[in-house]
C-alpha positions as a Markdown table, in Angstrom:
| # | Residue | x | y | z |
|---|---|---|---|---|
| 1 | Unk | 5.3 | -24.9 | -41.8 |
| 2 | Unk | 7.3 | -24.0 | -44.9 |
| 3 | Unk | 11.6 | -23.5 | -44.8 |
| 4 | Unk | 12.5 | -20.8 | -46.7 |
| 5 | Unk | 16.5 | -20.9 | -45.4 |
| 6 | Unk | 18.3 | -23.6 | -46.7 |
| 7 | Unk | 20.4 | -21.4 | -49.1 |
| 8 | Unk | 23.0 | -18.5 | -48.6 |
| 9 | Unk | 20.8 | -15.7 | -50.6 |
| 10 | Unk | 19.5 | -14.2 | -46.9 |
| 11 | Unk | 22.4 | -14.7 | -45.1 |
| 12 | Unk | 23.2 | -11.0 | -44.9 |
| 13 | Unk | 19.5 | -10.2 | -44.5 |
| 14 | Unk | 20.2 | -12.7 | -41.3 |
| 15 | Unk | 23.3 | -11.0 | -40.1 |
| 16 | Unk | 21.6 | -7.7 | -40.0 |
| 17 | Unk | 18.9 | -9.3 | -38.0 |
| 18 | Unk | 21.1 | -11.3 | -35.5 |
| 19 | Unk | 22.9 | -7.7 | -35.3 |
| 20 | Unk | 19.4 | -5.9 | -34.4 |
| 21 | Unk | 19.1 | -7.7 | -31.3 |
| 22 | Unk | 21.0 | -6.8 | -28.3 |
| 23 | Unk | 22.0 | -10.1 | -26.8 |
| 24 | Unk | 24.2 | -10.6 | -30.6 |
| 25 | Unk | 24.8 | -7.1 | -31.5 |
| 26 | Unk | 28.4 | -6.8 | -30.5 |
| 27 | Unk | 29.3 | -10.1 | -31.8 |
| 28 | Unk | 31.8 | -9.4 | -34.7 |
| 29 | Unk | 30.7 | -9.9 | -38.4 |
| 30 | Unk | 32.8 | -13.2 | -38.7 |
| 31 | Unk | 31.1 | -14.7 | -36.0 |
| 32 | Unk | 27.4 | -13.5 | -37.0 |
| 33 | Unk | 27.8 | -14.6 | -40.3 |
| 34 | Unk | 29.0 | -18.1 | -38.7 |
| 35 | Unk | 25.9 | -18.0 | -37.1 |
| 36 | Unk | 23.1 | -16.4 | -40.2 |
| 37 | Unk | 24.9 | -19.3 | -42.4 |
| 38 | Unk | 23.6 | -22.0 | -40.1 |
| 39 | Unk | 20.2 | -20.1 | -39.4 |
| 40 | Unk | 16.8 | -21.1 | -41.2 |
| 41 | Unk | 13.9 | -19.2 | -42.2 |
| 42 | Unk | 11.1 | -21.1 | -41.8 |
| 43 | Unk | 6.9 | -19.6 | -41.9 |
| 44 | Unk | 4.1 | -20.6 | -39.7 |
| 45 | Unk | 0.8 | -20.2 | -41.1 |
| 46 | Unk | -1.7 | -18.9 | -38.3 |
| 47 | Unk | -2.9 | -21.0 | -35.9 |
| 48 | Unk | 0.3 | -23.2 | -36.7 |
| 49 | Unk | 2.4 | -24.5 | -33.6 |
| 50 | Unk | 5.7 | -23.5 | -33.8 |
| 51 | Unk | 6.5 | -25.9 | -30.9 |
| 52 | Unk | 4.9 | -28.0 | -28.0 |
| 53 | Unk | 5.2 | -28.4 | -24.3 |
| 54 | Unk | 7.8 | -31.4 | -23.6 |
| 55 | Unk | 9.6 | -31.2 | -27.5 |
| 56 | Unk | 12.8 | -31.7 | -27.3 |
| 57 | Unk | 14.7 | -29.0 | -30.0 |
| 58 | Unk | 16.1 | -26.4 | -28.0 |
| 59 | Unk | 16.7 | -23.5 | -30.7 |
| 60 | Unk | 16.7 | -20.3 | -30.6 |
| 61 | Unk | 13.5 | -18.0 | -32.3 |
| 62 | Unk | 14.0 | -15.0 | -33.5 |
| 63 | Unk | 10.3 | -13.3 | -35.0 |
| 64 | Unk | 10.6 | -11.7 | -38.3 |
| 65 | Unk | 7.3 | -11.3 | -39.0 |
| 66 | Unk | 4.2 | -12.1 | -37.3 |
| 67 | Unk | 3.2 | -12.6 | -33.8 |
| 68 | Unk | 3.4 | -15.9 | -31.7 |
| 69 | Unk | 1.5 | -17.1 | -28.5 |
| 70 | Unk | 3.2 | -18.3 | -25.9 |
| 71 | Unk | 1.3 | -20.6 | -22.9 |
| 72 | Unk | 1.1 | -23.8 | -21.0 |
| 73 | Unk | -1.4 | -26.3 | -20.6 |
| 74 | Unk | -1.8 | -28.1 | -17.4 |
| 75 | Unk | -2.9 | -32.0 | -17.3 |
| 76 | Unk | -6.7 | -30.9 | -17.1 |
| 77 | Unk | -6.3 | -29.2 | -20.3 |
| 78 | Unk | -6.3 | -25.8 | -18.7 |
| 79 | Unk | -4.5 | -23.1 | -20.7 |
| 80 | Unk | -2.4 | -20.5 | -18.8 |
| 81 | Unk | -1.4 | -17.8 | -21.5 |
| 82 | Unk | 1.9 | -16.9 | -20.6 |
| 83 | Unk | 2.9 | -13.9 | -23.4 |
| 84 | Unk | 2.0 | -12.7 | -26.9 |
| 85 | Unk | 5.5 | -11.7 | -28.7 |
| 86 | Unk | 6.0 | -10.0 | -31.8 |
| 87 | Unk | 8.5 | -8.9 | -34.3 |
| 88 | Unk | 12.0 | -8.3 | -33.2 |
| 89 | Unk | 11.8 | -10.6 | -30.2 |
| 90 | Unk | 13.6 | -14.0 | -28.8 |
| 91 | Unk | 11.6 | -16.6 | -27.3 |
| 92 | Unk | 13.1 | -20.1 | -26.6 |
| 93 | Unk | 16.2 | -19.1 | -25.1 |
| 94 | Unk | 15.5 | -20.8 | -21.9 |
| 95 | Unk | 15.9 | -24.7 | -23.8 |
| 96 | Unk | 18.9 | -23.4 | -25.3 |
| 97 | Unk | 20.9 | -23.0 | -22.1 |
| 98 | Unk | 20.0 | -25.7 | -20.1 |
| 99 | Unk | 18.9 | -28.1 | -23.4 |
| 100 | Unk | 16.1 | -29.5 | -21.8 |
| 101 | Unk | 12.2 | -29.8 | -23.5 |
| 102 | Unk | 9.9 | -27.1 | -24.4 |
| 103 | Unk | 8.4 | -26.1 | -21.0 |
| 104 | Unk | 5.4 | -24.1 | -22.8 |
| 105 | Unk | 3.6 | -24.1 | -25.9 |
| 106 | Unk | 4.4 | -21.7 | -29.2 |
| 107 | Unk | 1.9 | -21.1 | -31.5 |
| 108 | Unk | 1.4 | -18.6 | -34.3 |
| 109 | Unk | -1.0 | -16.4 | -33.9 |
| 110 | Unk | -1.4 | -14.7 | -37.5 |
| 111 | Unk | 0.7 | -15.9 | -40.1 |
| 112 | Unk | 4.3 | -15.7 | -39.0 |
| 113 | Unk | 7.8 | -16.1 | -40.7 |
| 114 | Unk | 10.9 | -16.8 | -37.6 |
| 115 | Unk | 14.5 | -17.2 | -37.8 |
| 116 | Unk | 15.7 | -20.1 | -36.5 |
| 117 | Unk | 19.2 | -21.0 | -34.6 |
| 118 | Unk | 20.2 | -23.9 | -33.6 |
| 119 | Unk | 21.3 | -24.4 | -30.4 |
| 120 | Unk | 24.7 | -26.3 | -31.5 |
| 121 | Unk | 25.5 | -23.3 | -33.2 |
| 122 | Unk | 24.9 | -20.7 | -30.4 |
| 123 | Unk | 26.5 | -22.8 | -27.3 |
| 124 | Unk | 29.9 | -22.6 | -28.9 |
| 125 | Unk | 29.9 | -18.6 | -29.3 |
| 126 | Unk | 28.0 | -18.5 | -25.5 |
| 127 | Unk | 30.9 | -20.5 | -24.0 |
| 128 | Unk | 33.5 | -17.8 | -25.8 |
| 129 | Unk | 31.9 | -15.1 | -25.2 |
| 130 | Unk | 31.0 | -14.3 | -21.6 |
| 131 | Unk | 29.7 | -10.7 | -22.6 |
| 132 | Unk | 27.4 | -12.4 | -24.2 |
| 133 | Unk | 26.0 | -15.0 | -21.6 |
| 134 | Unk | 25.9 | -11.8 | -19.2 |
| 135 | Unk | 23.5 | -10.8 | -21.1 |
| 136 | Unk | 21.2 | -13.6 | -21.2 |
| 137 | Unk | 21.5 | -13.5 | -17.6 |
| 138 | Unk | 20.2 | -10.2 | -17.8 |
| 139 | Unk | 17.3 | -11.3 | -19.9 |
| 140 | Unk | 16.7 | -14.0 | -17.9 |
| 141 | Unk | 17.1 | -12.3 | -14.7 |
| 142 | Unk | 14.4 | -9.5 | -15.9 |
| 143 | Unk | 11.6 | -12.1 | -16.6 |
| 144 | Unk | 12.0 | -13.3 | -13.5 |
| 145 | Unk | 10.7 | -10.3 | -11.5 |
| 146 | Unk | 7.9 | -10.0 | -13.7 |
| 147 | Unk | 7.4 | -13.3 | -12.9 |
| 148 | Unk | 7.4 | -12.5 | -9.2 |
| 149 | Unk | 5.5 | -9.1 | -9.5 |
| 150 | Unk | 2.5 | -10.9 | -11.5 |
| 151 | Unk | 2.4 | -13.7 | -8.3 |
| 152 | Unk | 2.2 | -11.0 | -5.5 |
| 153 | Unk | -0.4 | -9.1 | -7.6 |
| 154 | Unk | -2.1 | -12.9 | -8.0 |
| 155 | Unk | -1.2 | -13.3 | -4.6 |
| 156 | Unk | -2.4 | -10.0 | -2.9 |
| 157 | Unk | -4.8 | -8.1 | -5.1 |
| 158 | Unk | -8.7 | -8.3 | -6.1 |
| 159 | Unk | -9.5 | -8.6 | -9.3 |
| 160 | Unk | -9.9 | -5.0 | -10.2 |
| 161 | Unk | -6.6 | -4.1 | -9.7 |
| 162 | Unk | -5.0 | -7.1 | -11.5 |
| 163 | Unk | -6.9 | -7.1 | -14.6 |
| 164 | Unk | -6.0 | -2.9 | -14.5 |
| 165 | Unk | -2.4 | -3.8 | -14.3 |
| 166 | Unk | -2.6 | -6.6 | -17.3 |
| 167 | Unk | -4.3 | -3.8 | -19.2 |
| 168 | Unk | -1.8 | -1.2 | -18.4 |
| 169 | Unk | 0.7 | -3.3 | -19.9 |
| 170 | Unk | -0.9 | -3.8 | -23.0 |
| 171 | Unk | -1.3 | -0.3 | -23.7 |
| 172 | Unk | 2.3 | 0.5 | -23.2 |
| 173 | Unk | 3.2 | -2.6 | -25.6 |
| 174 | Unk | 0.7 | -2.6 | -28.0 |
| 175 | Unk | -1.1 | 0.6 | -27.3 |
| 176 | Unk | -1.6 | 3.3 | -30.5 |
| 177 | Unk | -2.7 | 6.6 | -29.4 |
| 178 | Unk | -6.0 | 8.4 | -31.1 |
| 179 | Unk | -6.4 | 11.8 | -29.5 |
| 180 | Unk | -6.9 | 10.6 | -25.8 |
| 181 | Unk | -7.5 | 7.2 | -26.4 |
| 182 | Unk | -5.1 | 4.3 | -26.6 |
| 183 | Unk | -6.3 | 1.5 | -28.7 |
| 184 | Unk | -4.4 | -2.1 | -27.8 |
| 185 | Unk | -3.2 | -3.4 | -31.6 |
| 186 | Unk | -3.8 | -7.1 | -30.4 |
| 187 | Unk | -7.0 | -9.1 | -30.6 |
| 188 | Unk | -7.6 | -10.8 | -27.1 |
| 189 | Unk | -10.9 | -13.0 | -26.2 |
| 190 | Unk | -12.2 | -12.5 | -22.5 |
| 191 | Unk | -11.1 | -16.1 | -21.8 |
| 192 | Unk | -7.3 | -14.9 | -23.1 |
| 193 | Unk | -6.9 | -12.5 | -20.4 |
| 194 | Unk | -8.4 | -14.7 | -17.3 |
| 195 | Unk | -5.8 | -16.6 | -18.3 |
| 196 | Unk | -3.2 | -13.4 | -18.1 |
| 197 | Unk | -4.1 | -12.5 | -15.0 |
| 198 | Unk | -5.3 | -15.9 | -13.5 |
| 199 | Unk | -8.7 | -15.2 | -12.9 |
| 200 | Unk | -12.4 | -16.6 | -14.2 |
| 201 | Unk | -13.6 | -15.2 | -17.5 |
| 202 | Unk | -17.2 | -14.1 | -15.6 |
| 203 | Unk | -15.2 | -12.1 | -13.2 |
| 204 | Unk | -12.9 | -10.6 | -16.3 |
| 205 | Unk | -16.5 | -9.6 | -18.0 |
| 206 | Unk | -18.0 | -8.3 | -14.8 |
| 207 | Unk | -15.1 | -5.7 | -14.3 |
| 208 | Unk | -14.9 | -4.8 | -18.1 |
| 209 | Unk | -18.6 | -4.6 | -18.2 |
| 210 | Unk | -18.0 | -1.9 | -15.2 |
| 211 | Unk | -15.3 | 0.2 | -16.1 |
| 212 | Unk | -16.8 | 0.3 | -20.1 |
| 213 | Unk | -20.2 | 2.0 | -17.9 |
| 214 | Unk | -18.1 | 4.3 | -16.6 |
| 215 | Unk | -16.4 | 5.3 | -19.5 |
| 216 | Unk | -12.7 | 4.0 | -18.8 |
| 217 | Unk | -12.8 | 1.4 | -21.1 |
| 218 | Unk | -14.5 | 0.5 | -24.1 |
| 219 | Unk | -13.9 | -3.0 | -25.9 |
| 220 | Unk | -16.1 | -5.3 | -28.8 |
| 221 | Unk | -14.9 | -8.1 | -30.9 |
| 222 | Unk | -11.9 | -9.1 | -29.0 |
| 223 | Unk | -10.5 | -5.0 | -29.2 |
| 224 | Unk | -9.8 | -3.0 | -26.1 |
| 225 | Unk | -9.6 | 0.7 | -25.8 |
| 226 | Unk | -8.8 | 2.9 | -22.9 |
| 227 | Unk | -10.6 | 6.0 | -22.9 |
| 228 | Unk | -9.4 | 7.0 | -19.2 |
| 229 | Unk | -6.2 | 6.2 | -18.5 |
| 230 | Unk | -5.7 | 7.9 | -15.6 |
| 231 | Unk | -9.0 | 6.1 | -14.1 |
| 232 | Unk | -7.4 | 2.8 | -15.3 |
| 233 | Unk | -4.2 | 3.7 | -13.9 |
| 234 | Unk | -6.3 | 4.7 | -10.4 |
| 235 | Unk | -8.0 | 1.2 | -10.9 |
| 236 | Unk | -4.7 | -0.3 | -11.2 |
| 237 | Unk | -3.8 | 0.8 | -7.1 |
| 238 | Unk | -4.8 | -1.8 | -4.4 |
| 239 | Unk | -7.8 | -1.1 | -3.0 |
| 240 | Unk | -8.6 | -1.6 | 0.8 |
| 241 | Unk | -10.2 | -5.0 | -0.1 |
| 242 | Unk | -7.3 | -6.1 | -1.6 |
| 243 | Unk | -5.0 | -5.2 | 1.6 |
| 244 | Unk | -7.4 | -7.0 | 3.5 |
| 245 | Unk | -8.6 | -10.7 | 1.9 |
| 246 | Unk | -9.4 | -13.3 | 3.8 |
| 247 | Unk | -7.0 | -16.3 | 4.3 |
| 248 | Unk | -9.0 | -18.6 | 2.1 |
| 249 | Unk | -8.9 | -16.5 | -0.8 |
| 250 | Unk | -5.3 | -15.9 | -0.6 |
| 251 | Unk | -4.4 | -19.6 | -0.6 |
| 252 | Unk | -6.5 | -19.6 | -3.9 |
| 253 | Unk | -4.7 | -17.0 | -4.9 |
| 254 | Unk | -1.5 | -19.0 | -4.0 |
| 255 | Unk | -2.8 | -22.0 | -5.9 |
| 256 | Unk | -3.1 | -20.2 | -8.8 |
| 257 | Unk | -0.1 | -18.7 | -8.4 |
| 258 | Unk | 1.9 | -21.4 | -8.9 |
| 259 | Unk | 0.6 | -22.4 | -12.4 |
| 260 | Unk | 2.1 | -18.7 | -13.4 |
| 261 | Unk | 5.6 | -19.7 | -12.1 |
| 262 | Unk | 6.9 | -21.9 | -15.2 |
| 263 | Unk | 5.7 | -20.2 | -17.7 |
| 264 | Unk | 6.0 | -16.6 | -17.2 |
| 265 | Unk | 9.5 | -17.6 | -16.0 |
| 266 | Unk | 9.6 | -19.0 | -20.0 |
| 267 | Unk | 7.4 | -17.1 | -21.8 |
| 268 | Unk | 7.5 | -13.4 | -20.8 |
């Protein structure tokens, strides 16, 4: 970890931005400078934490450049990967409301540069400013039904239709169109998404391995393409066997489920 913030050459470069974002872009200048004066720029090299699960500095990130994972580890040492976010977006604001420890784990995952705000210097705008808070709430509000959609789908769909969803989503964040194909600009392992959609890696590679033979699908090296996205997007539906599960495997389902609670709810 290197800081690169401590003096006031950047401070407009912060301003503008603190201004980008949309939860601080009608903030006036006085008060965003207030803020970029406090703020630090600090680099993660990759593979770096940025923070850990139970840490107890609730500030407020801000990615520059770079990309940062975001999961949770249970007392096993089983990873649940919670997000990957990139430049432009907030992650931490959760610990800087309520000011409790780091619920999940941050971690670059190439080599990252992130503004940092201190929570002492945000709480005293948030309690002046209810626009602002409103729109946390908004934020905070919109995680949390993607939280719920991704338990029903863990809840009440077969494999198939969950790992098609996960994949949909990728394309539409990190997806960069070549003729009919959409290539996802973000290296995943197999492991990385059973962990996104809360299922083994063997039955992650079984589906791949079926929609790459027919054609939907092609991936090496940790790169995904879709080559059919209406098929994917067909795949994505829920089938009849997913309507239909049996009891046990939706209390699995359930079980699982509730490792995705905390940290989509803090890391999406």
């Amino acid at each position: 970890m290197h800081d690169f913030g401590r003096g006031f050459g950047r401070v407009q470069e912060k301003g503008r931005l603190l201004r980008n974002h949309f939860l601080l872009q009608h903030l006036g200048d006085h008060d965003l400078e207030r803020i970029a004066a406090a703020a630090t720029y600090v680099r993660f090299r990759s593979n770096e934490p940025v923070f850990r699960q139970g840490e107890s500095e609730p500030d407020l990130m801000i990615i520059v450049e770079g990309r940062v994972r975001l999961s949770a580890t249970s007392s096993d040492g089983q990873e649940l990967l919670a997000n990957i976010v990139e430049r432009g977006h907030i992650f931490g604001e959760i610990a800087v409301i309520d000011g409790k420890p780091r619920s999940y784990d941050a971690t670059a995952v190439e080599d990252s540069e992130i503004l940092i705000v201190k929570r002492q210097t945000l709480i005293p705008f948030l309690q002046q400013r209810p626009d602002v808070c409103l729109r946390f709430m908004e934020t905070l509000c919109e995680r949390l039904r993607r939280s719920e959609t991704l338990i029903q789908d863990a809840v009440f769909l077969h494999v198939g239709p969950r790992l098609a969803r996960q994949l949909l989503r990728l394309a539409g964040r990190y997806g960069r169109k070549y003729g009919n194909e959409i290539h996802i600009d973000l290296a995943l392992s197999q492991n990385d998404l059973a962990s996104l959609v809360g299922m083994t890696r063997e039955s992650i590679n079984k589906q791949l391995c079926n929609w790459r033979q027919a054609g939907i699908i092609s991936f090496k090296r940790r790169r995904y393409k879709v080559l059919k996205l209406e098929a994917l997007k067909k795949a994505a539906e829920p089938s009849r066997l997913s309507r239909s599960r049996h009891s046990t495997d939706r209390g699995s389902a359930l079980k699982r489920s509730s490792n995705l609670t905390v940290s989509h709810l803090t890391g999406l």
